[in-house]
Every structure is written in structure tokens, then in C-alpha cells.
N, CA, C and O of each residue as an XYZ file, in Angstrom:
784
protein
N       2.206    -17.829     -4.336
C       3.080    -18.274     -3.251
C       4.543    -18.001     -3.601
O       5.128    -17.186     -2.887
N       5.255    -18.610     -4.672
C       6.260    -18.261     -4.566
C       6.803    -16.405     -4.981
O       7.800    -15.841     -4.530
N       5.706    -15.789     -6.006
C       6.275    -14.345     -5.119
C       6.314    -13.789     -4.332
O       7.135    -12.874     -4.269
N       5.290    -14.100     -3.144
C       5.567    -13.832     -1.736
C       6.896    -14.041     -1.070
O       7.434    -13.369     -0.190
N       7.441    -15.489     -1.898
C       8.830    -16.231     -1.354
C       9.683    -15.365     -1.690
O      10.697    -15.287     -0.997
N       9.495    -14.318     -3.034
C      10.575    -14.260     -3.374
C      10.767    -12.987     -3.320
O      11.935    -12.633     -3.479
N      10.007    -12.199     -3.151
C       9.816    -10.717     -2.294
C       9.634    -10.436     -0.787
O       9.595     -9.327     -0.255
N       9.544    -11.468     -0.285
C       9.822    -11.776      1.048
C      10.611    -10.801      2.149
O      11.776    -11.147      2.347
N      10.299    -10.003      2.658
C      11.430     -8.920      3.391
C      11.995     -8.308      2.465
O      13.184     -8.102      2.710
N      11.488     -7.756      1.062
C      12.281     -7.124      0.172
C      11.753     -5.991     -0.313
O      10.994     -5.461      0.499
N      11.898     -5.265     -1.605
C      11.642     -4.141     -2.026
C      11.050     -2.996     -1.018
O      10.028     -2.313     -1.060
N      12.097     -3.082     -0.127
C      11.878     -2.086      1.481
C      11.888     -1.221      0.552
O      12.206     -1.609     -0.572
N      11.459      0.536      0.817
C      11.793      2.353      0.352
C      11.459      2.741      1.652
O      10.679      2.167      2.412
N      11.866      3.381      1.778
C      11.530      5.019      3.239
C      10.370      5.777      1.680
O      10.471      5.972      0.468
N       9.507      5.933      2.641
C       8.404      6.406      1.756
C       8.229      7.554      2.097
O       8.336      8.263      1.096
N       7.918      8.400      3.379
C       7.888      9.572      4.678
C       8.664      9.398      5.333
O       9.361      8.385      5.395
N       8.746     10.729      6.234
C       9.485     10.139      7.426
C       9.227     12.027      8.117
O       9.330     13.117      7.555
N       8.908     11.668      9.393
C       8.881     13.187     10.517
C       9.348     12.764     11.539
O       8.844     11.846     12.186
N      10.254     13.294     11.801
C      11.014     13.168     13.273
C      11.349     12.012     12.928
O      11.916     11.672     11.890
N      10.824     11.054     14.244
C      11.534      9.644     14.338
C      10.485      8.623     13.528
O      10.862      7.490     13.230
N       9.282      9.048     13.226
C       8.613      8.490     12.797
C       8.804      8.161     11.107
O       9.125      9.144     10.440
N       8.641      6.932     10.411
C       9.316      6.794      9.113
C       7.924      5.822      8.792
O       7.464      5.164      9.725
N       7.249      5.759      7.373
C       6.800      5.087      6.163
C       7.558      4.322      5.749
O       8.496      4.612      5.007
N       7.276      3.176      6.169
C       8.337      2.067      5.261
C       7.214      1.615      4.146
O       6.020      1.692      4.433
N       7.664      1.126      2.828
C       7.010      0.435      1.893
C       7.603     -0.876      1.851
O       8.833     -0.926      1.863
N       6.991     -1.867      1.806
C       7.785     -3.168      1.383
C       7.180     -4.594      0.759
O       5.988     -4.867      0.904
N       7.837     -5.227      0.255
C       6.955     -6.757     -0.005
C       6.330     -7.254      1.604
O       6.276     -6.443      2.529
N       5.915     -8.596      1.740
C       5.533     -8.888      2.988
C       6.723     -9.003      3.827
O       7.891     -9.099      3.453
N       6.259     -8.981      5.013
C       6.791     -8.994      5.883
C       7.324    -10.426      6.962
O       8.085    -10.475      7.929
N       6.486    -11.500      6.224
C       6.373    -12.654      6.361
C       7.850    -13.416      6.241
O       8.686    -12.655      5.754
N       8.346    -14.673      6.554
C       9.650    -14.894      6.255
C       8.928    -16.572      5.482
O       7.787    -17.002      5.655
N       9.774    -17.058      4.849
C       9.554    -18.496      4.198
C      11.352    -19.139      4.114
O      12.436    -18.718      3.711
N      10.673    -20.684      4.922
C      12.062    -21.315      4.741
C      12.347    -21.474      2.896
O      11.729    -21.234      1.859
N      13.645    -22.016      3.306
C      14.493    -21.926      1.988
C      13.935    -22.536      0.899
O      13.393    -23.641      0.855
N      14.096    -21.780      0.065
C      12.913    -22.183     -1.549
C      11.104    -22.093     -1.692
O      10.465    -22.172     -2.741
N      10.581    -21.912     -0.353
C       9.204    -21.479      0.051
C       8.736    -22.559      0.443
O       7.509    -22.621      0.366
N       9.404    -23.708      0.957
C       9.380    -24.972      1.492
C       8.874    -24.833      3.230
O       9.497    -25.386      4.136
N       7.788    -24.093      3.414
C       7.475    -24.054      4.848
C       6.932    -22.688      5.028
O       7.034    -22.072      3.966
N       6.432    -22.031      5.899
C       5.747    -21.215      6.020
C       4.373    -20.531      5.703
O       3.516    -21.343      6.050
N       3.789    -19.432      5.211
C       4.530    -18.150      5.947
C       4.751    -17.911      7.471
O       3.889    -18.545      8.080
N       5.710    -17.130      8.457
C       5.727    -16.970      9.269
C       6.235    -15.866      9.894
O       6.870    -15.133      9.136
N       6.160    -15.516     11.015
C       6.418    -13.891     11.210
C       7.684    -14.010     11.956
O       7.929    -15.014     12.626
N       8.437    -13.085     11.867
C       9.753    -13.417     12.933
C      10.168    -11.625     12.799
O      10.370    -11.063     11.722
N      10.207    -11.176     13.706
C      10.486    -10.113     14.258
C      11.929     -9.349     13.999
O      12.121     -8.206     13.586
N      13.246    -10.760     14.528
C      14.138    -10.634     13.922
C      14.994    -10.259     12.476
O      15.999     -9.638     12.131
N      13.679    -11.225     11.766
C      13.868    -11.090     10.323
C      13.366     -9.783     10.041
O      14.088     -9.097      9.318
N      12.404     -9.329     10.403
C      11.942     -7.730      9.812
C      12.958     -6.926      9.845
O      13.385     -6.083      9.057
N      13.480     -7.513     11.443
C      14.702     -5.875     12.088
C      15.714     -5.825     11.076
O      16.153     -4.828     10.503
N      16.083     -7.240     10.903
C      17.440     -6.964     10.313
C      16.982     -6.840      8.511
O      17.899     -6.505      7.761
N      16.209     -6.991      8.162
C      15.565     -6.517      6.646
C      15.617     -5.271      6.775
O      16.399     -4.748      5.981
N      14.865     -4.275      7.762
C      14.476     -3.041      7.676
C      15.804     -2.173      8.094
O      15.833     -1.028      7.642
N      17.057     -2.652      9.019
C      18.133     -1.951      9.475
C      19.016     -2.286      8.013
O      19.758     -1.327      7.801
N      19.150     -3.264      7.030
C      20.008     -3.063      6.340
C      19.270     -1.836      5.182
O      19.881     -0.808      4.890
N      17.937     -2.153      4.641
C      17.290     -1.771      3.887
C      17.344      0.055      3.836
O      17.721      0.837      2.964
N      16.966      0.182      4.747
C      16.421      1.737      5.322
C      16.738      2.184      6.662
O      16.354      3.194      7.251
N      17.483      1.280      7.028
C      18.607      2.074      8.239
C      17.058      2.236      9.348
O      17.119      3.236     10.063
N      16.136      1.625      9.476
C      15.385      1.661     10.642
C      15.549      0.747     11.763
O      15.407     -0.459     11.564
N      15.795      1.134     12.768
C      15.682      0.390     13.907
C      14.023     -0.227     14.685
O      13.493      0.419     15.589
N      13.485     -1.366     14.207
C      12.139     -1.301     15.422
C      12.549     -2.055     16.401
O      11.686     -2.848     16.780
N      13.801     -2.117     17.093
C      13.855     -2.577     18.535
C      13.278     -1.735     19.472
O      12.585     -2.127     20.411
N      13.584     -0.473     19.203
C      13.462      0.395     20.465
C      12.083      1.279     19.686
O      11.714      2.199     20.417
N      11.359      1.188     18.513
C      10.527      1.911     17.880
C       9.014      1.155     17.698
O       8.794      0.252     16.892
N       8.049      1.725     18.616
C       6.663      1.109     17.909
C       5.904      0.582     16.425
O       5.367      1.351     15.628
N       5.978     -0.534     16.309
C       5.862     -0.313     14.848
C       4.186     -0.995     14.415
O       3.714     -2.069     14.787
N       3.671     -0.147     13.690
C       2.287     -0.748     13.099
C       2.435     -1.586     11.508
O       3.222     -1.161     10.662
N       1.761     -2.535     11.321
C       1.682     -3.539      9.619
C       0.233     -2.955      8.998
O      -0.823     -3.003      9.629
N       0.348     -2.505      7.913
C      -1.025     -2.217      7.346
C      -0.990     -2.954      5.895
O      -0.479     -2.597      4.833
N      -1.643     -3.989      6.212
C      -1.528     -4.998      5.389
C      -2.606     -4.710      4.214
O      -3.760     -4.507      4.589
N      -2.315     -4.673      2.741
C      -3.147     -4.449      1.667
C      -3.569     -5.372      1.145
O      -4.514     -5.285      0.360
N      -2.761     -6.913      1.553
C      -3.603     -8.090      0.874
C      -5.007     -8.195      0.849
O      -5.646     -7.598      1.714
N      -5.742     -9.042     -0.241
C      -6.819     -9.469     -0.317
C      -7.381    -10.507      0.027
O      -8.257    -10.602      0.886
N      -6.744    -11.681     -0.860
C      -7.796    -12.910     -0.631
C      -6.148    -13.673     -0.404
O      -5.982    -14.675     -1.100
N      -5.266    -13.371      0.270
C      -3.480    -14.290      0.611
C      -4.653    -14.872      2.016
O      -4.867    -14.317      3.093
N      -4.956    -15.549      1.727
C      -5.843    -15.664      3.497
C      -4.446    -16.515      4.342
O      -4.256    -16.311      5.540
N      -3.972    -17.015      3.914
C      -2.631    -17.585      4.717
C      -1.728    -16.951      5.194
O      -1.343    -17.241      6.327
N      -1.169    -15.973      4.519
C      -0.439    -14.886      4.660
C      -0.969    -13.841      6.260
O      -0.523    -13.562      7.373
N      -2.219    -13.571      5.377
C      -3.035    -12.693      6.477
C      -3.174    -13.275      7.571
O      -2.715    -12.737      8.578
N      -3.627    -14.123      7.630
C      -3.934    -15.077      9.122
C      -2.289    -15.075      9.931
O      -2.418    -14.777     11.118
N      -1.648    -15.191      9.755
C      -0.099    -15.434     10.163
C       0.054    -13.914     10.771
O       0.334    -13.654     11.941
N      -0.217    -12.866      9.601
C       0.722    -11.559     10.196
C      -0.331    -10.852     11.149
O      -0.010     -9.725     11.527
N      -1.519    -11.349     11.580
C      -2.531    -11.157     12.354
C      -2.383    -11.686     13.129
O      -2.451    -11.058     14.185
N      -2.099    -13.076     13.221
C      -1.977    -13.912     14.895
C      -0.306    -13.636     15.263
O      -0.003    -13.868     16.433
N       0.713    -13.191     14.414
C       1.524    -12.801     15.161
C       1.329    -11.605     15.557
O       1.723    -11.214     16.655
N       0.572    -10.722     14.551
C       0.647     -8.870     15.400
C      -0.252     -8.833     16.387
O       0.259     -8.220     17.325
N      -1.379     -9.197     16.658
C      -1.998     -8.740     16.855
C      -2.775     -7.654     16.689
O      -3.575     -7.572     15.758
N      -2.571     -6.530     17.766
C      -3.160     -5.268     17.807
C      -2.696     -4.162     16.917
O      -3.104     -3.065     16.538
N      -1.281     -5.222     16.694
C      -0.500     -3.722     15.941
C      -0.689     -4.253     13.874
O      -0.024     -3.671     13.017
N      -1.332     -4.983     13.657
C      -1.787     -5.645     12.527
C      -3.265     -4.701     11.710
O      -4.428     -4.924     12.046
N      -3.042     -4.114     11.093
C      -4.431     -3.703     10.311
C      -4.174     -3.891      8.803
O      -3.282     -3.623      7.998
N      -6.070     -4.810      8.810
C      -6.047     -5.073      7.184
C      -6.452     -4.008      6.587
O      -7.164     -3.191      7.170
N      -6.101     -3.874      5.471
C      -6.585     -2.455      4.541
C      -6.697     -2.971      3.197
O      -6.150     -2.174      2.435
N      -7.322     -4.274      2.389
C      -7.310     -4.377      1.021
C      -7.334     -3.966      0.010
O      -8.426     -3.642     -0.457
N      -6.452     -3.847     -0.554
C      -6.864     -3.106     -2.177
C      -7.110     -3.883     -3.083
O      -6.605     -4.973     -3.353
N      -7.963     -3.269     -3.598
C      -8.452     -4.619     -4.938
C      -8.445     -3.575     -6.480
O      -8.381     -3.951     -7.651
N      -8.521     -2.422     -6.016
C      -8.192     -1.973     -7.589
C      -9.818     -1.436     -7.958
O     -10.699     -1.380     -7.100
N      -9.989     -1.113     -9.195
C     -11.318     -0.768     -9.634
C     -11.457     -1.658    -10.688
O     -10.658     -1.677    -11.623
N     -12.577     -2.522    -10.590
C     -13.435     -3.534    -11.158
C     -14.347     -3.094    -12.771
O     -15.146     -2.268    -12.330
N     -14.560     -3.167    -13.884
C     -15.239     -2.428    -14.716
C     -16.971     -2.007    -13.845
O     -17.501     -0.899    -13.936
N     -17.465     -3.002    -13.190
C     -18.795     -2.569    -13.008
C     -18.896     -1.071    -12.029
O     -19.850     -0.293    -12.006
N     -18.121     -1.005    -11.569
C     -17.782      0.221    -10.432
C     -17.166      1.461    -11.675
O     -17.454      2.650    -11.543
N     -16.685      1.178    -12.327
C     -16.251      1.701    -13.086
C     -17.083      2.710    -13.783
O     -16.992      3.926    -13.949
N     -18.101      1.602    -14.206
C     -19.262      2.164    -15.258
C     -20.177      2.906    -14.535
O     -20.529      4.019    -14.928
N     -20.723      2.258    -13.217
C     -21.292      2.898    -12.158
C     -20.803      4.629    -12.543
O     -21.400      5.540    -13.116
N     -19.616      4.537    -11.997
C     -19.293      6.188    -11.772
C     -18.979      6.934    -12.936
O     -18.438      8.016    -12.709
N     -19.243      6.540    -14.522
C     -19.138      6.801    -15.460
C     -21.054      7.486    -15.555
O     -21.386      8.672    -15.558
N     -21.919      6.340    -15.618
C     -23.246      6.693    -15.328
C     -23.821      7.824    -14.688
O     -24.723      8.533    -15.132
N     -22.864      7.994    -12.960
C     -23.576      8.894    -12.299
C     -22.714     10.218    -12.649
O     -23.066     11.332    -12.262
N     -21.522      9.983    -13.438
C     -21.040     11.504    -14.125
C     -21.458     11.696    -15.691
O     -20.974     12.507    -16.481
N     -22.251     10.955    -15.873
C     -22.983     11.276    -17.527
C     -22.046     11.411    -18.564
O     -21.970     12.253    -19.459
N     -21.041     10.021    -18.178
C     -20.204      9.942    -19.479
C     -20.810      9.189    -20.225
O     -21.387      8.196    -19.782
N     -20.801      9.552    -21.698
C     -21.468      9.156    -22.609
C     -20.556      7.435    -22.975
O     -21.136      6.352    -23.052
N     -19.468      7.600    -23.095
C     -18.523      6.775    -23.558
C     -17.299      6.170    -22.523
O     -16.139      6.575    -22.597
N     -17.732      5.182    -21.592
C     -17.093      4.652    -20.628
C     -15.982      3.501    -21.029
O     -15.984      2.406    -20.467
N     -15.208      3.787    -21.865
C     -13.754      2.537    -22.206
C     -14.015      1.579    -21.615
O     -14.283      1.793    -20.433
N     -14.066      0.312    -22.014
C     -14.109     -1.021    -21.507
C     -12.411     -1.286    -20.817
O     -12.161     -2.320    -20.198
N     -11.637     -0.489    -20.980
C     -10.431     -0.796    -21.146
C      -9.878      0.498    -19.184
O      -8.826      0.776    -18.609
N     -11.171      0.775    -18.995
C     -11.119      1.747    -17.583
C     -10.250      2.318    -17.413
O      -9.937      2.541    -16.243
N      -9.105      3.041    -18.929
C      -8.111      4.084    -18.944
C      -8.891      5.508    -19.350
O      -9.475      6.042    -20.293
N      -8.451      5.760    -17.856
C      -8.835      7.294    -17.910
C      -8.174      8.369    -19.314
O      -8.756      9.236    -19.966
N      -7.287      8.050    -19.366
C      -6.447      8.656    -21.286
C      -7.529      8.188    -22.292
O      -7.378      8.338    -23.505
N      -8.318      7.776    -21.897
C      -9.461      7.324    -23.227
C     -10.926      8.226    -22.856
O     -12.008      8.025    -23.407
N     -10.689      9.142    -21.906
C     -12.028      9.979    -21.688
C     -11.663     11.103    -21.986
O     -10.564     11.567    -21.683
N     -12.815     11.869    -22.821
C     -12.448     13.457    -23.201
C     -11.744     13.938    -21.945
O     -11.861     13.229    -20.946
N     -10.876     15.292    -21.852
C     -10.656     16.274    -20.426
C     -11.974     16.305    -19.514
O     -11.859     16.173    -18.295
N     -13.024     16.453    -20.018
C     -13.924     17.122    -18.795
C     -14.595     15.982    -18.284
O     -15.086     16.109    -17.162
N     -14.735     14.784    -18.924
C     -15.321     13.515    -18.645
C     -14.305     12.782    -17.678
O     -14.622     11.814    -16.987
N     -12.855     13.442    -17.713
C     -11.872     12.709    -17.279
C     -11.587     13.943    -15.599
O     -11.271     13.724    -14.429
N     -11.848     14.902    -16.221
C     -12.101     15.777    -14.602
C     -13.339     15.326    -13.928
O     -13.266     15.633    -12.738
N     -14.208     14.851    -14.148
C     -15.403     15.153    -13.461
C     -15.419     13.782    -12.890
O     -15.991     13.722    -11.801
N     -14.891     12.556    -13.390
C     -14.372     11.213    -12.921
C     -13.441     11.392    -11.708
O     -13.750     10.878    -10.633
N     -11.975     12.316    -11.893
C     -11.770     12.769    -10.712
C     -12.455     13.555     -9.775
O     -12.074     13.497     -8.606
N     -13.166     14.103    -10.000
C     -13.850     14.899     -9.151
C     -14.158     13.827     -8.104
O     -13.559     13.784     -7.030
N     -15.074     13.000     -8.441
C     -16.234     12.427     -7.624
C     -15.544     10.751     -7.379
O     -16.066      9.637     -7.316
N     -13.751     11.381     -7.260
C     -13.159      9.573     -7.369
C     -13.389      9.019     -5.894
O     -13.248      7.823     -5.640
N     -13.816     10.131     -4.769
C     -13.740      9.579     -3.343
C     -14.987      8.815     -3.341
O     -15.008      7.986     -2.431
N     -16.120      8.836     -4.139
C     -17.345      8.357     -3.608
C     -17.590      6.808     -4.441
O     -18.424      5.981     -4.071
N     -16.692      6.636     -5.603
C     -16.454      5.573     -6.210
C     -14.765      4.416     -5.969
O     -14.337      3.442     -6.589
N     -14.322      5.105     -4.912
C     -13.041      4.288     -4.427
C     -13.355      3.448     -3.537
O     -13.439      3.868     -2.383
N     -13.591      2.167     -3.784
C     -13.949      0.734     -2.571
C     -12.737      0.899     -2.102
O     -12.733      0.426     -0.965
N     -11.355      1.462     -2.465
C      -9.904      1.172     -1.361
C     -10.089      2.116     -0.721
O      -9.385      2.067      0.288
N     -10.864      3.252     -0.784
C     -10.661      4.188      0.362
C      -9.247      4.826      0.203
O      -8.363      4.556      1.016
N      -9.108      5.372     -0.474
C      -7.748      5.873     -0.690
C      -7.089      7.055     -0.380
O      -5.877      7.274     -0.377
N      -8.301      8.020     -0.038
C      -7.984      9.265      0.219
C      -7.872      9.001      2.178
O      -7.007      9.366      2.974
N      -8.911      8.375      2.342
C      -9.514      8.065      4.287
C      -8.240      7.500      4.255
O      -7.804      7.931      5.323
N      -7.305      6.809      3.755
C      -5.967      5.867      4.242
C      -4.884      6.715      3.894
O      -3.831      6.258      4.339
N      -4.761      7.639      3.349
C      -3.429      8.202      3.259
C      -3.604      9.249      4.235
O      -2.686      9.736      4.894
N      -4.638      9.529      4.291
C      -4.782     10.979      5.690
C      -4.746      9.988      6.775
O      -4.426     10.656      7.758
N      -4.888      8.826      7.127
C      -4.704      8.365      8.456
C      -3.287      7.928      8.445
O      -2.711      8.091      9.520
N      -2.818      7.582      7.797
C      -1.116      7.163      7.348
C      -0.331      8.671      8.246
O       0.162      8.795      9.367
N      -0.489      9.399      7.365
C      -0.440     11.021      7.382
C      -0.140     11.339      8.870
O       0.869     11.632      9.512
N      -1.954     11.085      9.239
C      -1.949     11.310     10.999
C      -0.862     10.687     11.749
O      -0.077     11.321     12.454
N      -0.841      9.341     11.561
C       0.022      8.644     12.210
C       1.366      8.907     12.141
O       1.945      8.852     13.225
N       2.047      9.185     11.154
C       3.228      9.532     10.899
C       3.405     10.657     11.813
O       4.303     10.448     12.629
N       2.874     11.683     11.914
C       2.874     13.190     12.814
C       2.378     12.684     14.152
O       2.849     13.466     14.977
N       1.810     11.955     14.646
C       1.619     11.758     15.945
C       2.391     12.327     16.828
O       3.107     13.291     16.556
N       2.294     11.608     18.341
C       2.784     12.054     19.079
C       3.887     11.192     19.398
O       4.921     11.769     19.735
N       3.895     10.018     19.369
C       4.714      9.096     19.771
C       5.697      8.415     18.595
O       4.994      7.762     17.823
N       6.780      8.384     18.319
C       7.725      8.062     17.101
C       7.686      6.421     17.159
O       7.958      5.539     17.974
N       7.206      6.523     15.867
C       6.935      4.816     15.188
C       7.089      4.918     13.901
O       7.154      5.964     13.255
N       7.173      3.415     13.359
C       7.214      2.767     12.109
C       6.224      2.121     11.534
O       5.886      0.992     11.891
N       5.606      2.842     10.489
C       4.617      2.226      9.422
C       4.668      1.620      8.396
O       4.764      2.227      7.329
N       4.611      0.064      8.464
C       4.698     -0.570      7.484
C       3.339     -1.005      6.583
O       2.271     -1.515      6.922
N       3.899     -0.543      5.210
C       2.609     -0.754      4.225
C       3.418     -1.899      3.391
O       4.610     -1.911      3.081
N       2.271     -2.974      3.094
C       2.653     -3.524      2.170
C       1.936     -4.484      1.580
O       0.811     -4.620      2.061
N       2.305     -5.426      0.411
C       1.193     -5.993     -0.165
C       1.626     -7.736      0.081
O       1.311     -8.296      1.131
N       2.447     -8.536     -1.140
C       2.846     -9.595     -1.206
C       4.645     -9.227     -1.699
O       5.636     -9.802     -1.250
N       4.616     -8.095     -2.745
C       5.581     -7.889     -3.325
C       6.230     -6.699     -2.809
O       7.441     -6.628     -2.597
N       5.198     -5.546     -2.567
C       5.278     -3.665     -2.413
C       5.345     -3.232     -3.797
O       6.011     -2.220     -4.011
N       4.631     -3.961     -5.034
C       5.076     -3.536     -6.280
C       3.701     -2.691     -6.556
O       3.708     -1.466     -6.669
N       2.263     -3.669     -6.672
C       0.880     -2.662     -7.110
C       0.167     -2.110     -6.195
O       0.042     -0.892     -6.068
N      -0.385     -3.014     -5.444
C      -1.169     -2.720     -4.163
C      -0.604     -1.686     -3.130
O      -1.248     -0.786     -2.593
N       0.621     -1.959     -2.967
C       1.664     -0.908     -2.332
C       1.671      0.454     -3.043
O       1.407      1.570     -2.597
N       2.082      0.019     -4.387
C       2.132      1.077     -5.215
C       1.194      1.979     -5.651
O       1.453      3.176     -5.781
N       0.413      1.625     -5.823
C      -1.323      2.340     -5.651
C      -1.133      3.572     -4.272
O      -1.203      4.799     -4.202
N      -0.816      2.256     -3.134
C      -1.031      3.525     -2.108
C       0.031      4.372     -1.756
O      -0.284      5.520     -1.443
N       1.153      4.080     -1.738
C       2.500      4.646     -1.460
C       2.044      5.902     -3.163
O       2.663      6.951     -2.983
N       1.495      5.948     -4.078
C       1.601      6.782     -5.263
C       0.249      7.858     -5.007
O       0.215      8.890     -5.677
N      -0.707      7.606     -4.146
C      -1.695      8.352     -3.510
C      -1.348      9.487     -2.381
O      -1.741     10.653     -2.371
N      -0.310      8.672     -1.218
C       0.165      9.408     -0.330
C       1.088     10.148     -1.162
O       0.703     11.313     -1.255
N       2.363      9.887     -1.927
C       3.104     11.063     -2.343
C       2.230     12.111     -3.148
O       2.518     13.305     -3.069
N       1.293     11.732     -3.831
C       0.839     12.865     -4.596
C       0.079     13.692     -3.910
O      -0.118     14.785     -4.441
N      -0.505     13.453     -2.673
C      -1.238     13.832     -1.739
C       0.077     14.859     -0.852
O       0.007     16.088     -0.811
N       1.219     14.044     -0.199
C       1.992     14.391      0.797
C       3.247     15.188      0.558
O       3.707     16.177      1.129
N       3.611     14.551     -0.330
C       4.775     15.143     -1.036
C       4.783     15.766     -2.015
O       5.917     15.929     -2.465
N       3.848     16.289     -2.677
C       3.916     16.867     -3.271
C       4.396     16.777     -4.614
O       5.015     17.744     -5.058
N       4.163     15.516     -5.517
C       5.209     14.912     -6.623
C       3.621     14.275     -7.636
O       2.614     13.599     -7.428
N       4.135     14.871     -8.523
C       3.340     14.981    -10.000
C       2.733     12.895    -10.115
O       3.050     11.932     -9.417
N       2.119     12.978    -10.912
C       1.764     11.299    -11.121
C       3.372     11.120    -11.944
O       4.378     10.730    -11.352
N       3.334     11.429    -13.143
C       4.893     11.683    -13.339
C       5.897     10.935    -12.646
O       6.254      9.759    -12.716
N       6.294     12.001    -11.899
C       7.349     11.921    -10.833
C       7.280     10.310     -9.903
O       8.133      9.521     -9.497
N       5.637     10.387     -9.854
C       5.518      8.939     -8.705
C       5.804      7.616     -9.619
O       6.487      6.607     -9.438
N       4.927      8.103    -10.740
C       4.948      6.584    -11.554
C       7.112      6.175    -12.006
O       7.613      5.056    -12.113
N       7.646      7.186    -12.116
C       9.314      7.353    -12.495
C      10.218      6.148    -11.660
O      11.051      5.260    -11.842
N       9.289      6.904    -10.470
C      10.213      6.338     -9.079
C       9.672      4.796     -8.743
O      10.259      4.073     -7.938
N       8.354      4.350     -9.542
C       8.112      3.196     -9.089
C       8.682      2.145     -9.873
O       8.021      1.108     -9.805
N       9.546      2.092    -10.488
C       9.930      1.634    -11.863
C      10.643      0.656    -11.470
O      11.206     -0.067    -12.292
């Protein structure tokens, strides 16, 4: 609770952007009275003027979608759902678990699966062949969400996509570090630099 409070409308980035259409990254979007003494709650106002100082976006006059990565914030979630409505989608990330882990270690015939699920601890070809087959062992769906991000951004109609988690630090960062390496074209390197 209180890092929600305290990332609250914060760690905004312009993540993409085509035409009028822009990727925002950010903590929640949620607002909390003073000291986290009340809430969460959604206020529209508070986004605009977070997102116009932050990243110079306007959503008065701009459609804007929430693609919310929380998991189990069920308070949080419930709030930015009964205020969005339609324009509200959950997308959870939870990360990779060791048993999923080992799973896809098994069905790529790694001999030696790290308890510690750092890929830097698998030979090269044990560690390619893990990527290879990472779409069929990803519960976040990570590749299906950055190509729909993607889509949306290029659409037809100019809007604002907000991704975010509690903070915009892991869960965010996970996906905002999928789409650039995917979109932009920027090394793990380069992504992990900028998330700092």
C-alpha cells in the first residue's frame, strides 16, 4: 500500500509514440489522499495533469486506454475498473515461477536447470533453445501483448496507452523492456541502462 502511495501518478516515460498516438509507462494511475490515508481512487484530473507535466500528453481531447499489470492489488484493480470501465484492461504479470521454469527446462532437455532461474547459469545452446521456445512457456504472454500494444499504437485513431503496474518499476519494466527490444530496436543492454 504505501508504494502504491508513493508512486502514485509517478515514474511517467513516453515509451513509443506514432503520430498522435504515445506509450506512456507509469506507476498507478490511482490517486491516494495525503499520506495514503484514504483511497485508492481514480480521478481523471489527476492523471491529466500528472501526464501533461510528466510527458507533455494531453488526454482531454485524446482517447486513452489503462492496461493494468497488477496481480493480486485486488483494491487497486477493482477501483481502476469501476472507474474505466471499457477502456480498463487487466494484463497480469507475475514473472516466471521455478516450476514453469523447470517445466521448460525438461521439455528442452536441459540437463542442469539453476534453482536460481538465471539464464547466465545455462550453457549457450541450453540458453538458446530456452529462448527459442520462451513463447510457449510465458504465462505473461509477452510477445501476444507487445504486438497488440504495437497494433494499437499504429491504429487508426490517435490515443494514449497507459501501461502500468503499482510503481512502473518491474512489472512495467518487464513489459515496457519486451516492447523496446521487440520495437525499437535496443539491445537488453541498452533497455536494462535506461531502466535504472
Amino acid at each position: 500500500f504505501a508504494t502504491a502511495w508513493y508512486y502514485s501518478l509517478g515514474h511517467i516515460h513516453r515509451l513509443d509514440e506514432h503520430g498522435s498516438s504515445v506509450i506512456v509507462r507509469m506507476g498507478t494511475p490511482l490517486s491516494y489522499n495525503f499520506f495514503g490515508f484514504g483511497g485508492p481512487y481514480f480521478s481523471e484530473k489527476n492523471l491529466q495533469t500528472a501526464l501533461q507535466r510528466a510527458v507533455d500528453v494531453d488526454i482531454g481531447s485524446t482517447a486513452y486506454e489503462d492496461y493494468c499489470l497488477l496481480t493480486d492489488e485486488m483494491t487497486a484493480i477493482s477501483a481502476e475498473q469501476d472507474a474505466l470501465g471499457d477502456k480498463f484492461h487487466h494484463w497480469p504479470i507475475y514473472g516466471i515461477n521455478f516450476e514453469q521454469f523447470k517445466k521448460a527446462c525438461d521439455d528442452n532437455n536441459v540437463e542442469e536447470c539453476p534453482p536460481s532461474m538465471q539464464p547466465n547459469e545455462l550453457s549457450p545452446a541450453d540458453r538458446g533453445a530456452m529462448a527459442w521456445s520462451f513463447k510457449s512457456w510465458d504465462v505473461d504472454q509477452l510477445e501476444e501483448r507487445v504486438e497488440r500494444l504495437h497494433e494499437q499504437l499504429h491504429g487508426e485513431d490517435p490515443k494514449i496507452l497507459l501501461i502500468h503496474c503499482s510503481c512502473g518499476c518491474d512489472r512495467t519494466g518487464q513489459l515496457a523492456t519486451a516492447y523496446s527490444m521487440r520495437y525499437l530496436n535496443m539491445s537488453f543492454t541498452e533497455v536494462f541502462s535506461k531502466n535504472k
